[in-house]
C-alpha positions as CSV (number, residue, x, y, z in Angstrom):
1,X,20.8,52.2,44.9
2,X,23.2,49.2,45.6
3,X,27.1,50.0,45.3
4,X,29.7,47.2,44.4
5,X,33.1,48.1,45.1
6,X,35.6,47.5,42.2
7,X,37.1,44.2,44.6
8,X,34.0,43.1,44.1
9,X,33.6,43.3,40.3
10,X,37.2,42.1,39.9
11,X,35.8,39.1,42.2
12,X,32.5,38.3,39.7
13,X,34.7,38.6,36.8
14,X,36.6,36.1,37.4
15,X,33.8,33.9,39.3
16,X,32.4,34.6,35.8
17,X,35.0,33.6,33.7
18,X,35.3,29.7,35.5
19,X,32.2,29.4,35.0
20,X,30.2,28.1,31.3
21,X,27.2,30.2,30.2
22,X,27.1,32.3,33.5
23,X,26.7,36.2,32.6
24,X,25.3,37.5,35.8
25,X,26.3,37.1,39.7
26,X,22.7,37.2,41.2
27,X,22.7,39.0,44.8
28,X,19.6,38.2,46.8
29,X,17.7,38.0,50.2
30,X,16.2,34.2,51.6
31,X,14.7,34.3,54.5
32,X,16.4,32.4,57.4
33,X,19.8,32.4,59.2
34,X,20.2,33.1,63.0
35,X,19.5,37.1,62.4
36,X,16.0,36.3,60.4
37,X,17.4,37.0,56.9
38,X,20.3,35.7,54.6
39,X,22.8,37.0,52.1
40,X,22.8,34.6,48.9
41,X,25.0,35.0,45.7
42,X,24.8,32.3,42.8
43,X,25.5,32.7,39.3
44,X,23.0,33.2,36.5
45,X,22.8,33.0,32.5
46,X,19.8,35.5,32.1
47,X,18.3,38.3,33.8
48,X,14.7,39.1,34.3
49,X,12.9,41.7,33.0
50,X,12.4,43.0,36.2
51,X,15.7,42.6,37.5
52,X,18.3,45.7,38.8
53,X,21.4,45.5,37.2
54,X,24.6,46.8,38.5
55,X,27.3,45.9,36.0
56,X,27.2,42.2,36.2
57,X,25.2,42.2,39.2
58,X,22.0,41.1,39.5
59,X,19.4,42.1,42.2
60,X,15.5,40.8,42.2
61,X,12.6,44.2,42.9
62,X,12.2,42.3,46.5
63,X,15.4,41.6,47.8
64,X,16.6,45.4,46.6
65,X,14.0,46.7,48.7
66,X,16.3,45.0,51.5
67,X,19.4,46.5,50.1
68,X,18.6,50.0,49.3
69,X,22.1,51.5,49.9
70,X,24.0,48.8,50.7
71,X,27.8,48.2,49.6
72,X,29.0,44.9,48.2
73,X,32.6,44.7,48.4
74,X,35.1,41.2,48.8
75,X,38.1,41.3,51.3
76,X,40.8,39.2,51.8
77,X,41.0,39.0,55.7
78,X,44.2,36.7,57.0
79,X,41.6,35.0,59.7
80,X,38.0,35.1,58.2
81,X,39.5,34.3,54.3
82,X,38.3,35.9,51.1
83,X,34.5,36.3,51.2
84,X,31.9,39.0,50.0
85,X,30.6,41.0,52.7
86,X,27.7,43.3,52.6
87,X,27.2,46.5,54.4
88,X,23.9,47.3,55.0
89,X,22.6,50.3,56.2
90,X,18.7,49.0,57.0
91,X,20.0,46.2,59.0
92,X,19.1,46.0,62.2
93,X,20.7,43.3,63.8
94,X,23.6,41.2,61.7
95,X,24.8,37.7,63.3
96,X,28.3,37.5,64.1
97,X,29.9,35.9,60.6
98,X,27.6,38.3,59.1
99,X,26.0,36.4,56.3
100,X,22.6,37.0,57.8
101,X,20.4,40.2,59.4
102,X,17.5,41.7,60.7
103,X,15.0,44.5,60.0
């Protein structure tokens, strides 16, 4: 399953609260990006009925597949800024800002 570090859900809470009629932050995989595949978040008012759902997080049957034991935590880095960042275990190859990877 996919983990989400409590940074994280401190993070989509208050994403959440900015914005109106957004429940969910949806976590997903596009293809694309200098590694083959990217890392997308956007915020959502509904889930699917096929959706995962780790606390308010959102993940669609495909893109899980991609992030089977991943973590989803957000730093606070001094040179890169805040940002979400994914560790992923089945990744292969990441590109250097690591917003995209391989498998």
């Amino acid at each position: 399953m996919l983990t989400v570090t409590e940074s994280a859900f401190k993070q989509i809470d208050s994403i959440l609260s900015d914005e109106e009629d957004a429940n969910y932050v949806r976590a997903f995989i596009s293809g694309g990006g200098c590694s083959g595949m990217n890392y997308n978040f956007t915020v959502e008012s509904t889930k699917e009925e096929d959706d995962f759902e780790i606390g308010k997080v959102l993940v669609d049957p495909l893109s899980m597949q991609h992030l089977e034991g991943a973590t989803i935590d957000f730093v606070n880095d001094k040179l890169k800024g805040s940002q979400f960042v994914i560790t992923n275990p089945n990744a292969v190859t990441t590109c250097g800002c690591g917003s995209s990877f391989g498998v």
